[in-house]
TORTIMI-383256 format. One record per residue (C-alpha): residue in three letters; y, x, z. Coordinates in steps of 0.05 Angstrom, whole numbers, plus 5000, padded with zeros to 4 digits. Example, Ala and Ser with C-alpha at 12.3 -4.5 7.8 and 13.67 -1.06 7.14 Angstrom:
Ala491052465156;Ser497952735143;
***
This chain:
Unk582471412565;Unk584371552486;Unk581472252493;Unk573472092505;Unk574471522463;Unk577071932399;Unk571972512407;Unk566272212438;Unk566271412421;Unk567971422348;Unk563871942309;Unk558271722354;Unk558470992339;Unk558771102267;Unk552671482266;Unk549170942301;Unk550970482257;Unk549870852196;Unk542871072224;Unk541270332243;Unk544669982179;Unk537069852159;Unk534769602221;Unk531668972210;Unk535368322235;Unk535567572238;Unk542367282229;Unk541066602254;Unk538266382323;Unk532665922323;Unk538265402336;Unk544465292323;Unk550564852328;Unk552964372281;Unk559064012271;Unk558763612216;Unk561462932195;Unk558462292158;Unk558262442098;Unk554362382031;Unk547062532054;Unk544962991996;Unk551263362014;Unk550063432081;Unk541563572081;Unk544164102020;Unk549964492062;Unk544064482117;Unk538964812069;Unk543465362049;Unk546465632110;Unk540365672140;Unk536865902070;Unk530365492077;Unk527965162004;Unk530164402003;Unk527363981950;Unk531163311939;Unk529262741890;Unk536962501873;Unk532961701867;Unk531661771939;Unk538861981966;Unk544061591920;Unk548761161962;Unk545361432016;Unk550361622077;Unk548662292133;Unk548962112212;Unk554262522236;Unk551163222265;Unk553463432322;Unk549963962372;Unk545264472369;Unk538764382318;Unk534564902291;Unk535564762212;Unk529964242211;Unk532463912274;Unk538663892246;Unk535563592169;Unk532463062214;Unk538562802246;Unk542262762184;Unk536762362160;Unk536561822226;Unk537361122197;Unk536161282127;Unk529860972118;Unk527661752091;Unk522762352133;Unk522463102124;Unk516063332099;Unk514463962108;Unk509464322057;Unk503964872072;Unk507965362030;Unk514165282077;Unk518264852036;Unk521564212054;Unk522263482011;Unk523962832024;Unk519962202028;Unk521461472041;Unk519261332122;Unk512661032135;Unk512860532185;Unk511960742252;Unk510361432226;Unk513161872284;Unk516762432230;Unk521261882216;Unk523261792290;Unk529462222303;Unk530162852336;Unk531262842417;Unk535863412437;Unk534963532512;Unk541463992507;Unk545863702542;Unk551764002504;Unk548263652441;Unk553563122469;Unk560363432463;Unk562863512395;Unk563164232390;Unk571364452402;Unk572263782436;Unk575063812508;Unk568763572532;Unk565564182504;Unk570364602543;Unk575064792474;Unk568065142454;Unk566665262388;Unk559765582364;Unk562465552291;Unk567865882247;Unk569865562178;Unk571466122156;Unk570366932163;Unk574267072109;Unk569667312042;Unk562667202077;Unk564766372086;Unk562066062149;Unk558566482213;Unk556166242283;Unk561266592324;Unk557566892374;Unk553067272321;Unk559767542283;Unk559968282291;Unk568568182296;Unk572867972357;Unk575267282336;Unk577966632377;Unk577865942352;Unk583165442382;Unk580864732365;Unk584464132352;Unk583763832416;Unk585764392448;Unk592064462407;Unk594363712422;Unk592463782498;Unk597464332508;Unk602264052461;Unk603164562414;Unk608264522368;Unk607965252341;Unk604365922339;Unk608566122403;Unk604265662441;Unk597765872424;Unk600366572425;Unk602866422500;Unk595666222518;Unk591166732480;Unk589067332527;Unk588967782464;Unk595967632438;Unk602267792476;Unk609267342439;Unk613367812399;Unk618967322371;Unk619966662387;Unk619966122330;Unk626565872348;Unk629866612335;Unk628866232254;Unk623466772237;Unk615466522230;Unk611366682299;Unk610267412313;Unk604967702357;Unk603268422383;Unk596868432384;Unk591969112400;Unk598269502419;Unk601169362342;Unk607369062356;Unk612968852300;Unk615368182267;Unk609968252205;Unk604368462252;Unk600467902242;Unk597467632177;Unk597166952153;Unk591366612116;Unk590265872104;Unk582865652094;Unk581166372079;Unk586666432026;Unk591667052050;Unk599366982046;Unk605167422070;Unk607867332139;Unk613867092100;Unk610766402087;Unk608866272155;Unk613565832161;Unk611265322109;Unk604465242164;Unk605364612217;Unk600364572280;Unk599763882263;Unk595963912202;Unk591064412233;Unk584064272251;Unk582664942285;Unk586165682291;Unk581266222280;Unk585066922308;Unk581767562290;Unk583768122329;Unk584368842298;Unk583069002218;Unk580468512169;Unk580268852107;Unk573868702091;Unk574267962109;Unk580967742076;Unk583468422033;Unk589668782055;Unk592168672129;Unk595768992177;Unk591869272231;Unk593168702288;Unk589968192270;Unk589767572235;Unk591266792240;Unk586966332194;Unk589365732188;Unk583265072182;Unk587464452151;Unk584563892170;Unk579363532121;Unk578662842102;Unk574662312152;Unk568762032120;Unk569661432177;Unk576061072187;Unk580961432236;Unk587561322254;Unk592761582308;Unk600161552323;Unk603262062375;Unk610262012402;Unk612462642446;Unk618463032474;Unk617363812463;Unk622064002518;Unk629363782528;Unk631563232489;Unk627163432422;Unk623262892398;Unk618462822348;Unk613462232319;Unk606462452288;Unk601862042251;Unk594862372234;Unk590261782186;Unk584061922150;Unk578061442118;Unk572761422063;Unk576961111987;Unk570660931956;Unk564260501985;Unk560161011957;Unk564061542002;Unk563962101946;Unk572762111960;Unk575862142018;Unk583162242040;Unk587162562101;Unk593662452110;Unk599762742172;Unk606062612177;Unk611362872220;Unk619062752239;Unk622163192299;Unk629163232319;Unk633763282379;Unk637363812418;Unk631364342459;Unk630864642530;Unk635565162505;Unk642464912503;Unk645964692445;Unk640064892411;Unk637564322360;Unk630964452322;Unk629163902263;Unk622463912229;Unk618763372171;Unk611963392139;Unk607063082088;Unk601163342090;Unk595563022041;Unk587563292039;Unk582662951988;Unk576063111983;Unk571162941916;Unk564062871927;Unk561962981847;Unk554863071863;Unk549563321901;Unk551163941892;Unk558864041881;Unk564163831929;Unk571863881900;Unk577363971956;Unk584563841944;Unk591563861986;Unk598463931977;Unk604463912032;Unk610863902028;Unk615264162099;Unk622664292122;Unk624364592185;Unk631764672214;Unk634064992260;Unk641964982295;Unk642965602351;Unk639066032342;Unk635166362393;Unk639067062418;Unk636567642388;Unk638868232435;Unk640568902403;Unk641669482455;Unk641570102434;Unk642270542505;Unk637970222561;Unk642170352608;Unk646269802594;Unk641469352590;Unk642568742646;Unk637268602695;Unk635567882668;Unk635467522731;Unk643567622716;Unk643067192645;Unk641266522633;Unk634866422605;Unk637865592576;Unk644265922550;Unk645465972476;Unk649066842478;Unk649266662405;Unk652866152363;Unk651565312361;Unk652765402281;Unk647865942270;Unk642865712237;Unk635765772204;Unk632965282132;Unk626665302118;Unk623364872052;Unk616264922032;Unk611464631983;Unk603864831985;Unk598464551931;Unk592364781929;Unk584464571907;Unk578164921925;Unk570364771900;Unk563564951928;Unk557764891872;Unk549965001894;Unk547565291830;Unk540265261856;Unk536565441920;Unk538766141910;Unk545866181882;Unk552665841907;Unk559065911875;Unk565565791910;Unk572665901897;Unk580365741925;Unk586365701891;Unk593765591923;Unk600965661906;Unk606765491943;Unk615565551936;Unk619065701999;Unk626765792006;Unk629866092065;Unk637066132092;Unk639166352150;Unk645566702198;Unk645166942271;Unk650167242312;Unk645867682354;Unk648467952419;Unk649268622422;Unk651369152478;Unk654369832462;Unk658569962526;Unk659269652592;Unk664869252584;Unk661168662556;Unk657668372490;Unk659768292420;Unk655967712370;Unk655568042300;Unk655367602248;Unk649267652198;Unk648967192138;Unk645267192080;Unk644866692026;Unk639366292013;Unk632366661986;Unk627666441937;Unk620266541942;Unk613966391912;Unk606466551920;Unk599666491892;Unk591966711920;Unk585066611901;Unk578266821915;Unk571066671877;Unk564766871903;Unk558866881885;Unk553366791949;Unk545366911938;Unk540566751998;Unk534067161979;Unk528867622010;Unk525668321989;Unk519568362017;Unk519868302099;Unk528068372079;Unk532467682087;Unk538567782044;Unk545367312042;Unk549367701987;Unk556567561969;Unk560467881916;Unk566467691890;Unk574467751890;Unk580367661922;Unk587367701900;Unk595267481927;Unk602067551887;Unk608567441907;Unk615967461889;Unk622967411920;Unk628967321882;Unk635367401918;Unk642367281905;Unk646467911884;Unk652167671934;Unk647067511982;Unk650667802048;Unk658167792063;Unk660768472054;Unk665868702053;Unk668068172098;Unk665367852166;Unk658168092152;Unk656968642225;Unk664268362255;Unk664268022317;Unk666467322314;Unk667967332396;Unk670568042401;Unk668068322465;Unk667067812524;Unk662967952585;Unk656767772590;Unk657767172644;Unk661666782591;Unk658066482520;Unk664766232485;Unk663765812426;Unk667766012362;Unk669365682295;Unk665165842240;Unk668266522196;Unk670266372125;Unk666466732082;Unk663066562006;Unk656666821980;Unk650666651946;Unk655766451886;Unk652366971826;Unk645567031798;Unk638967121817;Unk635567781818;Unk627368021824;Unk628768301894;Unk621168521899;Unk614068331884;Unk607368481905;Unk600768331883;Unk593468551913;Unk587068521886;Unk580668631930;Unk574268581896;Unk567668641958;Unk561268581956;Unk557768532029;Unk549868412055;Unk547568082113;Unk540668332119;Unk535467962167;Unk529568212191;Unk527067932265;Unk531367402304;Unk533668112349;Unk537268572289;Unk541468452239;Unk547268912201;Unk552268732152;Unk553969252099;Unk560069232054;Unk564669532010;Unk571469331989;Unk575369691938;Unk583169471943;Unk588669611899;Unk596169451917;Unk602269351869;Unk608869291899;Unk617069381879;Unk622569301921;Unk629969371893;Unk635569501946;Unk642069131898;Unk643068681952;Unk645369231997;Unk648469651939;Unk652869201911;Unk655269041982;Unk656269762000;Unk658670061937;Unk652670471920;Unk647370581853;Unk641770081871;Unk634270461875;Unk627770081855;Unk621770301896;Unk615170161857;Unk607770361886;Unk601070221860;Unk595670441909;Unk588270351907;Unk582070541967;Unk575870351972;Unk574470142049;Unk566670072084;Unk565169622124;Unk558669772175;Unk557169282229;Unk550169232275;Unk548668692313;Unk542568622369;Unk540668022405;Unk536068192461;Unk536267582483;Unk537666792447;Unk543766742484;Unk547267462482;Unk548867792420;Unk552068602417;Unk554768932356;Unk557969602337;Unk562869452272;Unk566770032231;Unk572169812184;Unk577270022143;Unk583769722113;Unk589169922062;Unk595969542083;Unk602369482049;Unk608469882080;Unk613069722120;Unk620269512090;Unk626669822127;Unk630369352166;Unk637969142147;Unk640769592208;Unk636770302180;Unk640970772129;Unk635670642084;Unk634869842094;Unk630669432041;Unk626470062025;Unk619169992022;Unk614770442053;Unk608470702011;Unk601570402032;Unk597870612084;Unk590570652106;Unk587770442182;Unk580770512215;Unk577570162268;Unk571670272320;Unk569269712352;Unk562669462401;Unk562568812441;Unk559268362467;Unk558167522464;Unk555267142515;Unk552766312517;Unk552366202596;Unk550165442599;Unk556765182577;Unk561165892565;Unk562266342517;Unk564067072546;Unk566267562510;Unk567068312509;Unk570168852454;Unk571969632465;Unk575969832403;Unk578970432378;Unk584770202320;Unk588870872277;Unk594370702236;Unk600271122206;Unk606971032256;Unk613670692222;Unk619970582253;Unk627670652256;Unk628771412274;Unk634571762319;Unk637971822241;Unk637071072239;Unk632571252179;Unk626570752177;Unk620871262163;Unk612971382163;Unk611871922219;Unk605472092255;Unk599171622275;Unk598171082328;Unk592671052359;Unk590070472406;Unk584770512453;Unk582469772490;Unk577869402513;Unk578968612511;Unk575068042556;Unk575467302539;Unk571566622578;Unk571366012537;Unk568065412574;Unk566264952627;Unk564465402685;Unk563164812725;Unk562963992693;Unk569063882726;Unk572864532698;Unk574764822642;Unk577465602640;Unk580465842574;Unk583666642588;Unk581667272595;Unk585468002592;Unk587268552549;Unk587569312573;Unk590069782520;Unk592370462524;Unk596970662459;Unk599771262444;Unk603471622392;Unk600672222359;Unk602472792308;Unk608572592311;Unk615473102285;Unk618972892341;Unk614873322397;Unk618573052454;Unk614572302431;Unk608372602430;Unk602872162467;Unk608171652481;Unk606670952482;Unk610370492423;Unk615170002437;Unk615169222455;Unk607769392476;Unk604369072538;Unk598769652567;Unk595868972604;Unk595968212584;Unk591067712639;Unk592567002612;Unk588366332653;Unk589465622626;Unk585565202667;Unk583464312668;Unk580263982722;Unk578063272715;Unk578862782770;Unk572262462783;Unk575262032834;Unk579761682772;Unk576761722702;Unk579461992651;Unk585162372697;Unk586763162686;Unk590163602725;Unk591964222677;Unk595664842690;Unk595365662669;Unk597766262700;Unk601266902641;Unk601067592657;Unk604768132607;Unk605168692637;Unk610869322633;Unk613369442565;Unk617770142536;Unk622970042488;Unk625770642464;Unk620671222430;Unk623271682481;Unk619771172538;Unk625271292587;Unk627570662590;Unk622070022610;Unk621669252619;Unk618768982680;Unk611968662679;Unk611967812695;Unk608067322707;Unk609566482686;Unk605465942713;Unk605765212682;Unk602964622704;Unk600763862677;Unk596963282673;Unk592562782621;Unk590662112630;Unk585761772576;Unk585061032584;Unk582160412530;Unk587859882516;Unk584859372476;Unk578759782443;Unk583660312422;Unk584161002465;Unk590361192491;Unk592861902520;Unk599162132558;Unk600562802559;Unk605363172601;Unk606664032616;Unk612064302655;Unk612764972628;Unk615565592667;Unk615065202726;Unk619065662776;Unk622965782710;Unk622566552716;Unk628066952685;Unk625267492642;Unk625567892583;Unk620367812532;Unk621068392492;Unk626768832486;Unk630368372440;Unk628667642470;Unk629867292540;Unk624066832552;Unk623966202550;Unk626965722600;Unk623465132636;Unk621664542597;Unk617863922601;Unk613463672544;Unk610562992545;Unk606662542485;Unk602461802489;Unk597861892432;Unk593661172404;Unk588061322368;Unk585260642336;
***
């Protein structure tokens, strides 16, 4: 597959797309769907306006203390003015020169009668789970700000809110689980954020983390609750030119939820599996009469012992949203959070070296702690952060983000580990408690305009994330109990329990243990011509500063510390096509490219806390996105090239050769009939390893990688007894190497789970129980080469909403 794909689907893509950049092209469908809240009407008729880039004149006399009906459905932009407008004693007038105003309704005028959508999906709030979890909208594509999703020229999934509490999500490992493009790379409760291979790129920083657009390190994952989400947006393979330097995966963007502008309230007790409880409370209302603030607030306690035994995993969470309505025109958003997460027993993290003597898993115990009850992750996070949209004038917008946050982590595992076959050893790993801090920003600057038959929607503007870690210099116990065994050798049908080593660190200073700062300054066109053809043309240039000192390690080992320092710039293209030969079915080509920080050697290579130098990654893509009635289909073919990392035979973590992935991914979003609902798809990929110095790894597939991932999550509703869901899904990961050599392989599996919903009214207020068995047959598997999965659990919640 990778060989017509390299020499006959790349160079000729590119020279479509080049050759068709200037191809004229309509962005927007005649409709579209909206999602948007009561709110201030000149707010909502001007957010209207501008995305669709029509010329909206508004008398400020007409529209003060004036309130916007909720929109929600698909409206072509005047459609959509109109609805706003229902009830507000106003009409859309619409001039001979193709401009719009306001004027107050003339009795029994019919312009001031509202708009009748005969769509029936007009009636499901778009990402609801009447819509079928479908969303025709993204918040955010990074730098270019909102997009319909089925005319972005990028594979990207949005998991909704609804969605998110109907599976009872608790972390990314559950929407990972779910999503046919993402296959679970380390669990949350191993005490590290949620890892994901996705497109073949497998590793524990393979994904990258942005909230509202704003991009942080994988690091601070762990400082981002499901609970205060309105919607995941997951884009799969390079987003450079979206959200500034990424690794080639993909990319989770985080939507917090935004203040109500009606009163809403709801209070959800739930089990996440074994005896771990939790309590969330999710309120939001207009402060002022005049609505111009209004305020969001979740809350969150979780405790209790989980399916895994002797595991105990504690979580808490404030979560506060404002919003400021100054004027017409500008719109002030603020939030700040403060989280903790604990967790006691640690998931096992497996290291096996020969595999060979690696046990069939069906011989472990997928609820048994092969670790230590007093091992033990902290995590501590405070976010703040404000953000402003200004409409200069018809033409010219102005928005910009700004957030910091302070995270401490400490944490110490005894990971099993197999060297021979008379049993396992637990290693203790302990390192004293890390400080961190970040900061990011962007400001753009977006014009709608048109040259001649040419519709522009230009955005230029920057983007730009720091960080720093300080770390103890006695930050690991050595020499001492740090890589000793606290259980000796035991086989591996025993899990003894041991008292806690003494040991002492985290006792001297602080040090800088690194820092890194980007700065990503784009400047991208979407040029419309027709309601068929549209391209998007951009360029990002992208400059990377990082250090990395290895004291930590050198003080504990007796050796001269070494500072590693780059400072790396590129300037990356972005060329993507799109064609809609029909309304409902859009196809695009998309080239991109992406500078990435290196990776950072692992504490078990020679060379451990080193920093690799940055690297640069390219990416092919065409797809395909489908409306059918009430579905989204979609379809991508992507070729991804990246430099290779890892842990050599030497145990030297090094840069050697290129990976390059070959796939094609297929997703269905929807209600395929009004009964049920289908969320799944697949993912075939074929990786390999090339131009490598090892010749005996040569074509070789990379490790902890799944060539096949089918996923199905599936709700029926009961139209015998309203209001009654049956729910279920069916995972597929398929074989996985892991060693470079590929002679030694996991076997593929398959886990099913199973559930129900009931909705009901008690006393005008709506009430849902939830419950999901997961693992059903409670399969024994390995996930990757260093995790068993997960054992059967049963979730269950009654959410009020009043």
């Amino acid at each position: 597959m990778s060989t017509p794909l390299s020499s006959l689907f790349r160079p000729r893509l590119l020279a479509v797309a080049i050759a068709l950049g200037g191809l004229p092209l309509h962005a927007l469908a005649e409709s579209q769907a909206y999602r948007l809240p009561a709110a201030p009407l000149a707010n909502t008729l001007n957010r209207i306006a501008s995305e669709a880039g029509i010329a909206l004149s508004i008398d400020p006399a007409l529209t003060a203390g004036k309130t916007a009906q909720p929109v929600q459905g698909e409206y072509d932009a005047p459609g959509a003015l109109r609805a706003a407008l229902n009830g507000s004693g106003l009409q859309l007038v619409h001039s001979a020169a193709g401009t719009y105003s306001l004027a107050p309704a003339v009795e029994g005028d019919a312009l001031a009668l509202p708009d009748v959508n005969i769509d029936a999906r007009a009636d499901a709030v778009e990402g609801s789970e009447a819509a079928g979890y479908r969303s025709e909208n993204l918040k955010n594509v990074g730098a270019l700000g909102g997009m319909r999703l089925q005319d972005t020229p990028y594979s990207i999934s949005v998991v909704p809110q609804e969605f998110l509490q109907n599976t009872q999500s608790t972390s990314l490992d559950d929407v990972f689980k779910r999503s046919p493009f993402t296959q679970v790379y380390s669990p949350t409760g191993a005490g590290y954020a949620s890892a994901a291979s996705i497109r073949g790129f497998a590793s524990a920083g393979n994904l990258s983390i942005a909230n509202d657009g704003l991009r942080f390190t994988t690091a601070s994952d762990g400082g981002n609750y499901i609970e205060e989400m309105q919607q995941l947006e997951i884009v799969t393979g390079l987003t450079g030119f979206l959200y500034g330097p990424a690794t080639p995966g993909g990319l989770a963007n985080y939507v917090l939820k935004r203040p109500t502008y009606e009163r809403y309230n709801s209070v959800t007790l739930g089990n996440a599996g074994g005896e771990n409880y939790y309590l969330h409370g999710d309120f939001g209302g207009p402060i002022d009469s005049e609505k111009r603030f209004a305020y969001r607030v979740n809350v969150l306690t979780q405790d209790g012992e989980t399916a895994l035994d002797l595991q105990k995993r504690r979580r808490e969470m404030i979560s506060a949203a404002l919003d400021w309505n100054v004027n017409d025109d500008l719109q002030v958003q603020f939030d700040a959070s403060h989280k903790k997460t604990e967790i006691r027993g640690l998931t096992s993290y497996w290291y096996i070296p020969d595999g060979a003597l690696r046990p069939d898993a069906s011989s472990l115990h997928n609820d048994k702690l092969y670790s230590q009850k007093w091992a033990f992750s902290d995590d501590e996070s405070d976010r703040v952060g404000a953000r402003a949209t200004w409409r200069l004038n018809d033409v010219f917008t102005l928005r910009g983000a700004f957030a910091a946050t302070e995270f401490s982590q400490e944490y110490t595992y005894t990971g099993p580990s197999i060297y021979s076959p008379a049993g396992y050893v637990q290693e203790l790993y302990a390192f004293a408690p890390e400080d961190h801090e970040e900061k990011s920003g962007y400001l753009f600057l977006d014009s709608a305009f048109d040259t001649g038959p040419l519709g522009h929607k230009l955005t230029l503007g920057y983007q730009g994330n720091t960080s720093r870690t300080k770390q103890h210099i006695d930050n690991v116990p050595y020499p001492g109990p740090q890589y000793v065994s606290v259980v000796g050798t035991v086989p591996l049908n025993e899990t003894p329990q041991v008292d806690k080593p003494e040991y002492s660190i985290g006792n001297r200073s602080k040090r800088l243990a690194s820092t890194s700062e980007s700065n990503n300054y784009l400047i991208g066109d979407i040029i419309t011509f027709n309601p068929q053809w549209s391209t998007i043309l951009g360029l990002t240039h992208t400059q990377i500063k990082s250090y990395d000192n290895d004291f930590v390690y050198a003080t504990a080992f007796g050796y001269a510390e070494t500072g590693t320092s780059y400072d790396k710039a590129e300037t990356s293209p972005n060329i993507s096509l799109v064609y809609k030969p029909l309304p409902w079915l859009t196809t695009y080509a998309t080239y991109i490219e992406g500078l990435q920080a290196g990776g950072i050697a692992p504490s078990t290579a020679i060379n451990r806390g080193t920093a690799l130098e940055p690297q640069v990654s390219e990416q092919y893509e065409i797809g395909a996105k489908a409306t059918l009635g009430e579905t989204l289909l979609t379809l991508a073919l992507f070729n991804i090239e990246k430099p290779n990392s890892y842990v050599n035979a030497y145990n030297l973590y090094v840069q050697d050769g290129r990976q390059e992935n070959n796939g094609l991914e297929f997703s269905v979003t929807g209600k395929v009939l009004p009964q049920l609902t289908l969320l799944g798809g697949f993912t075939l990929i074929d990786p390999q390893i090339k131009k490598t110095s090892v010749a005996a790894n040569e074509g070789n597939r990379p490790t902890n990688t799944a060539s096949q991932l089918a996923k199905l999550y599936a709700e029926y509703d009961l139209g015998a007894l309203p209001g009654f869901a049956l729910t279920g899904g069916a995972y597929y990961t398929g074989k996985q190497y892991v060693d470079e050599a590929n002679h030694t392989s996991l076997p593929s599996f398959t886990v099913f789970d199973a559930g129900a919903r009931y909705r009901t009214r008690v006393a005008e207020n709506q009430v849902t129980l939830r419950v999901n068995v997961n693992n059903l047959s409670n399969k024994e598997y390995w996930l990757n080469s260093s995790y068993l999965g997960e054992p059967r659990s049963v979730a269950f919640s009654a959410q009020l909403e009043f």
